[in-house]
N, C-alpha and C positions, 0 to 999 in steps of 0.2 A: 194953300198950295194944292193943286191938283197933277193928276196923274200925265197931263199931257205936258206940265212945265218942270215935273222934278226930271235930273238927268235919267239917261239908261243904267251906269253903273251905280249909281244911288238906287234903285228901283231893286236892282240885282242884290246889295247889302242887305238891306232891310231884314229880305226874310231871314237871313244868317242871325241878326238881332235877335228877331223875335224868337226864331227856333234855339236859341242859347239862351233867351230871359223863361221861357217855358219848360225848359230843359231845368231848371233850378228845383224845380219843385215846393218843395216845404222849407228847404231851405234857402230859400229866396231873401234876401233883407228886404228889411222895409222901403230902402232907398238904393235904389246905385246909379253910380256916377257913368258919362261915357268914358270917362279913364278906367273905368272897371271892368268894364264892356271891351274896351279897346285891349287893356293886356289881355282880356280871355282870349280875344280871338284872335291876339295878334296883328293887329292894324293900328294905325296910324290913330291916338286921341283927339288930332286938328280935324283930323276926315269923319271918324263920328261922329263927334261933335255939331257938326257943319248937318250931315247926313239925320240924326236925330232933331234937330234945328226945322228941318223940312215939313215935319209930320206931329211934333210935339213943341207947344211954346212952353209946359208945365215945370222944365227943369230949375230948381233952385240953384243959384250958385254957393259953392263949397256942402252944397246937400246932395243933388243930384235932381234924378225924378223916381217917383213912388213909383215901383217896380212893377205893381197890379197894373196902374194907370196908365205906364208909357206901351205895357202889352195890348191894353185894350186900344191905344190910340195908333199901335201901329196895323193891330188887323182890320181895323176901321180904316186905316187909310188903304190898304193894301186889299180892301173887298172883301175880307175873307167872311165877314159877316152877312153877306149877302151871298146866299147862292146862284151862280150863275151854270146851267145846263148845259153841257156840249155831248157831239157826237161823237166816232172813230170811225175812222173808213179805213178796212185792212182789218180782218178779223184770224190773222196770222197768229203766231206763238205770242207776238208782244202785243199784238194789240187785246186779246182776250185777259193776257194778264194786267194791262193797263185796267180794262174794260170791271173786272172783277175786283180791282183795288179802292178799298172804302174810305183808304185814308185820304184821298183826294177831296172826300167833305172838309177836313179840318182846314181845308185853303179855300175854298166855295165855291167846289167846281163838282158838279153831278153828271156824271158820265152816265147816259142814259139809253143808250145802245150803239151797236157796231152794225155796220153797211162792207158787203164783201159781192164781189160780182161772182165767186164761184157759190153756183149753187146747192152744194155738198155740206157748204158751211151754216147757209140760211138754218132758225130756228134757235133754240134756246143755248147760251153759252154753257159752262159750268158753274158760272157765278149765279146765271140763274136772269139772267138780262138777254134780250132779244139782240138775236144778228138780223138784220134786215137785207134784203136782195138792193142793189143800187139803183134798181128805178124808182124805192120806196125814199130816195132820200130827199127830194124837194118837198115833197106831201110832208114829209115828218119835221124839214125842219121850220117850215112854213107853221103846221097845225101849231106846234110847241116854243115858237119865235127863239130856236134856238141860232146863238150867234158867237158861239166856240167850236171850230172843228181841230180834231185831230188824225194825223195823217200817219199811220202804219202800213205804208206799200211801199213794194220792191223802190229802188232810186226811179226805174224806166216809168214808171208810171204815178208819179208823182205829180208832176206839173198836169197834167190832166186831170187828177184829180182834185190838188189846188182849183184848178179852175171850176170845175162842178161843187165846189164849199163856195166859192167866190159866188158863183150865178145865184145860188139859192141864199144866199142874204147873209151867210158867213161873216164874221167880223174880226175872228179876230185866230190864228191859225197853227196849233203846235204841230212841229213837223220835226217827226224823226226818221227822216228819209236824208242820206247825207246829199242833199244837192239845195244850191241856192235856187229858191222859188221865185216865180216873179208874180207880182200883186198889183193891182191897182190903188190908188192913193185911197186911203182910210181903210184898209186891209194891214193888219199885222203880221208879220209871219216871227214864230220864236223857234228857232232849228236846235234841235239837241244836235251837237257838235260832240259825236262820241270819239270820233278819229282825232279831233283836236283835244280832248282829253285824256288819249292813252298815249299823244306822243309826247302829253307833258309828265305824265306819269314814267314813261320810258325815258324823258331824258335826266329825269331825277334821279334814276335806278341807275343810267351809267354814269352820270356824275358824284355818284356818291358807293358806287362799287371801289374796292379797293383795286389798284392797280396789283398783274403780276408781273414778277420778275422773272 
């Protein structure tokens, strides 16, 4: 099974898996089941099951799988052992804190500098990693075959700069600018949807507000 034939919402679980079988720590059993899996996190035991099935053949029936064994097979399957490099462009409040965040190694992603057209910004972050001027960014991601951007600008300037990750050999695109990008085929874009996140959280708040009288 490879990453281009498992679904999107399969792809999306996964790391919910792993980040709950890593979460156990010391007390992990030796064994667990997807029904074990599936009550913690409250989903469906057909659907992990199916979903664990993708990535892992080692489950026993009425045993489960070895808890060490199905972590290491799902970071294996999900890259996280392999690091892969990317850049930021938007060296704003969030992209400096993205920029400075280390725990993005334990997934395989090495955020390796930030590119801002104002030149106030160019020079060392506080994390201690370079902001670069944006004429530096074909040179840089060219020298270093980097092939992950990420995108921290305003909405109005987004798709331009999609496009400048695109020209210089970008492959694969996180964007936290709320607007749908447009790509050319074998280009990914993954959009953090934060507007779509707080009107789910807002509508759980008035569904579950008590009514007054």
């Amino acid at each position: 099974m490879t990453m281009s034939t498992i679904s999107q919402p399969t792809l999306r679980r996964l790391p919910r898996y792993l980040s709950y079988l890593k979460s156990l720590g010391e007390n992990a059993p030796e064994y667990i089941s997807a029904t074990g899996i599936a009550e913690a996190l409250g989903l469906g035991q057909v659907q992990v099951r199916k979903d664990l099935a993708q990535v892992s053949n080692s489950g026993r029936p009425k045993v489960g799988y070895v808890t060490s064994q199905l972590i290491e097979e799902i970071e294996d399957f999900l890259g996280y052992n392999n690091t892969h490099d990317a850049v930021i462009v938007g060296a704003g409040k969030l992209g400096q804190a993205l920029l400075g965040y280390n725990g993005f190694r334990s997934y395989g992603l090495n955020i390796l500098a930030a590119f801002d057209m104002d030149p106030n910004k160019v020079g060392e972050s506080a994390s201690g990693k370079p902001i670069f001027a944006m004429d530096k960014l074909e040179h840089i991601c060219h020298r270093l075959n980097v092939r992950i951007g990420v995108i921290t600008v305003p909405v109005e300037q987004a798709q331009n700069v999609c496009n400048e990750l695109v020209k210089v050999g970008i492959k694969a695109i996180w964007n936290f600018a709320p607007i749908h990008l447009y790509v050319p085929e074998g280009v990914l874009v993954q959009t953090e949807n934060m507007a779509a996140s707080l009107a789910l959280l807002s509508k759980h708040l008035n569904e579950s507000s008590p009514i007054e009288e």
